[in-house]
N, C-alpha and C positions, 0 to 999 in steps of 0.2 A: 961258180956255183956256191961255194962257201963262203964267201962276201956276202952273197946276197941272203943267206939263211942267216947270217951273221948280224947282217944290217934287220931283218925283219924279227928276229928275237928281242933286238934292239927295243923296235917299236913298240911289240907287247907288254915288254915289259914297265916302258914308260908311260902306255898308257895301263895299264894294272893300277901302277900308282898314285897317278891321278886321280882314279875316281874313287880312293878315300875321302880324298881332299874334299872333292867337288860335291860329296854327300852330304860333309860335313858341314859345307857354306849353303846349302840348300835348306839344311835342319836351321841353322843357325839364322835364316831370311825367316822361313816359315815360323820360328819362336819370335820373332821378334816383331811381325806381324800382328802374330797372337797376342803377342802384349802389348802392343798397342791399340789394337780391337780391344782385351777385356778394360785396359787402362778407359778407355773412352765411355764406356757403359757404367763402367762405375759409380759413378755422382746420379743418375738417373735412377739408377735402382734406391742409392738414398732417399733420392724427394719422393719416389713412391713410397715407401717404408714409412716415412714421416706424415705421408697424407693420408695413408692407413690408420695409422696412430690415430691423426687429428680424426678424420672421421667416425674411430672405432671410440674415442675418447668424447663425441658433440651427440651418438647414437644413448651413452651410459644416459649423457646429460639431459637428451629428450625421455628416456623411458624414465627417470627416476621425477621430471615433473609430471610426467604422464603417471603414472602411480601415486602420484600426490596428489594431482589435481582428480582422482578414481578415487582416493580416498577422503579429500574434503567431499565432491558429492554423492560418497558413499553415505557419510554420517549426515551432509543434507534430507538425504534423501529418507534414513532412518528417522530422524530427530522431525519430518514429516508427517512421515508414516504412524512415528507415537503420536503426533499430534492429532493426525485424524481419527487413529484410535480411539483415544479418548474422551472426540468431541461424540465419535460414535455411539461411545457408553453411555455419555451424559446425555444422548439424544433417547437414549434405549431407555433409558432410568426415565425419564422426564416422562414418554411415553409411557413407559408402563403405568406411573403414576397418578397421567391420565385416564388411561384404562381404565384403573382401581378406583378414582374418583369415580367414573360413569358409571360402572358396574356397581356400585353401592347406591347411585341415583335411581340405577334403574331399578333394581330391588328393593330400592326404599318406593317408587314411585307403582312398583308390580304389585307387594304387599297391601297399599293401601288401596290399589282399587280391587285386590282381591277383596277385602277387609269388607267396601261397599256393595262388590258385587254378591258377597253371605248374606250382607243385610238384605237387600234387595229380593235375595232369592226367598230367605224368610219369611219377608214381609209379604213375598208374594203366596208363598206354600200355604202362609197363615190364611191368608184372602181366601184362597182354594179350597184350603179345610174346610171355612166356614162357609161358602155359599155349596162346596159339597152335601156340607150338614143340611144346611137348607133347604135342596133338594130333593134330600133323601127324604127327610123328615115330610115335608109337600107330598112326594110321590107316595110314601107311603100311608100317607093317610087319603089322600084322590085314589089311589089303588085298591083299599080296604074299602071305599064307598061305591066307589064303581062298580066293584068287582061284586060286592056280597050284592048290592041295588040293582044293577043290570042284569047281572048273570042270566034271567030270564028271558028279558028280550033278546042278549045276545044268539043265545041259544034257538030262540026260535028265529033269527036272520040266518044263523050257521046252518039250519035243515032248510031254509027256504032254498038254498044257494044250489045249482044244479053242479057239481063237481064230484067225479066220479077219477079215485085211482086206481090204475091199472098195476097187476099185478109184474113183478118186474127182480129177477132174481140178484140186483145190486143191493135189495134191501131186504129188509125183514121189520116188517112193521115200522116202526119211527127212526130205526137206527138203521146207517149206511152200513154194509159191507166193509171192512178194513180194506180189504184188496183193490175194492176201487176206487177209493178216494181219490178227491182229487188236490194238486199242490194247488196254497192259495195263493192267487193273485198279487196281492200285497199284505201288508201287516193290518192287520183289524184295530178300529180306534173306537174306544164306548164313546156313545157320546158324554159330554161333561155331565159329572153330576152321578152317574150309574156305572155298572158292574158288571158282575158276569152272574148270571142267572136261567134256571134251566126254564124255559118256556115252554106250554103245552098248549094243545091244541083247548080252545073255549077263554081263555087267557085275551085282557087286550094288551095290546104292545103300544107301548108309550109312543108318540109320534114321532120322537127324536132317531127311534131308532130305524123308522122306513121312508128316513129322506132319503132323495132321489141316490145320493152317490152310495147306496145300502141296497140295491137294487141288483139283481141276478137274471145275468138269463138265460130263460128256461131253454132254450132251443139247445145252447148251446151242453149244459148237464145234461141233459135230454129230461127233465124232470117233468112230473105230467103240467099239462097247459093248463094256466090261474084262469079260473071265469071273471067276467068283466067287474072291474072297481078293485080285481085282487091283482098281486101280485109276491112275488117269492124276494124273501129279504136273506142278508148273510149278517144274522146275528154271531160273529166268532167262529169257531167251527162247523156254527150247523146252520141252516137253511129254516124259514117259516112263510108262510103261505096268510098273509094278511091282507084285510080290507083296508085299503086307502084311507078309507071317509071314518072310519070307526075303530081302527087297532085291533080287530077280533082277528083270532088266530085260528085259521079252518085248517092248516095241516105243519105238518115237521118233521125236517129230516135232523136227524142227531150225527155230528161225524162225518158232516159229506167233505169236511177239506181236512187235509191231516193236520 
């Protein structure tokens, strides 16, 4: 029994000391490994480094023509842009200049046919004056003969004449009522030559003044009904009751249009 405890202490203890050993040769495989693995990647990781380089070194080189070539057709681009400017202004000047040329054409050309159309209207006003004068002067001597020459017969035509007016609270003798006037039609035109003048009944009225387009009607005033050959004229404001064939003036309203 003690041999054999003897012999198995043996054992233990030689292997005990063994596997110092055998740890140490295992370290010593596994380091050597290792350094042969990093040994091996070594030179690889250089050529990248260097291709980094060269890349990071070929990227300077494009941005720095690229910024160059951004800035020649930068200042293309300005050294354009004044040109267009410019051609702008000289086109804007040229134009204006135009402008001012024509505007002085046309005010030289406005002026003088203002200048002819004074004349014109002068020469015309002048005309006017004078065949006014001439009319007046005519009518008022045909008026002064007629009037003091005839007044007789007139007179005794006006009683012949059956016209009877009805009595009618819009008037009062010759003159209209204010309140019921009526608005006129259109603008009242004398004719050439005469005025405005107050006309009474025995009176003849110039023929000019009871052409057709001077004519009223009676229905619609409701004014009394003209016996035959008469009719109601719109001297201006007021209304007259005259013979066709003779100018005698058998009645009148004063004021019938406002």
């Amino acid at each position: 029994m003690s041999k054999l405890k003897i012999a198995s202490l043996a054992l233990l203890l030689a292997g005990a000391a063994a596997l110092p050993v055998q740890a140490d040769d295992d370290r010593r495989r596994v380091g050597g490994e290792a350094a042969q693995a990093e040994g091996g990647k070594g030179p690889w990781r250089e050529d990248r480094r260097e291709e980094r380089r060269e890349d990071r070194g070929e990227r300077r080189e494009d941005r720095r023509d690229w910024r160059a070539e951004r800035r020649d057709d930068r200042g293309d681009w300005r050294e354009d842009r004044r040109d267009d400017r410019r051609e702008r202004v000289a086109d804007r000047r040229e134009d204006r200049r135009e402008w001012r040329d024509d505007r002085r054409d046309d005010r030289r050309d406005w002026r003088a046919e203002r200048r002819d159309d004074r004349r014109d209207w002068r020469d015309d006003r002048r005309d006017r004056n004078r065949d006014w004068d001439r009319d007046r002067v005519a009518y008022r001597h045909d008026y002064r003969h007629d009037y003091r020459g005839d007044w007789r017969d007139d007179r005794r035509e006006w009683r012949q004449v059956r016209y009877a007016r009805h009595r009618d609270h819009r008037w009062d003798r010759w003159y209209w009522a204010p309140q019921y006037r009526y608005s006129a039609p259109s603008r009242y035109y004398y004719p050439r030559g005469y005025g405005y003048r107050a006309w009474h009944v025995g009176h003849r009225l110039p023929s000019p003044f009871y052409a057709r387009h001077y004519w009223v009607d009676y229905n619609y005033y409701r004014l009394p009904p003209p016996p035959y050959g008469y009719h109601w004229v719109r001297v201006d404001r007021d209304v007259v009751l005259v013979a066709i064939g003779t100018g005698l003036i058998l009645d009148v309203f004063y004021g019938l249009f406002n």
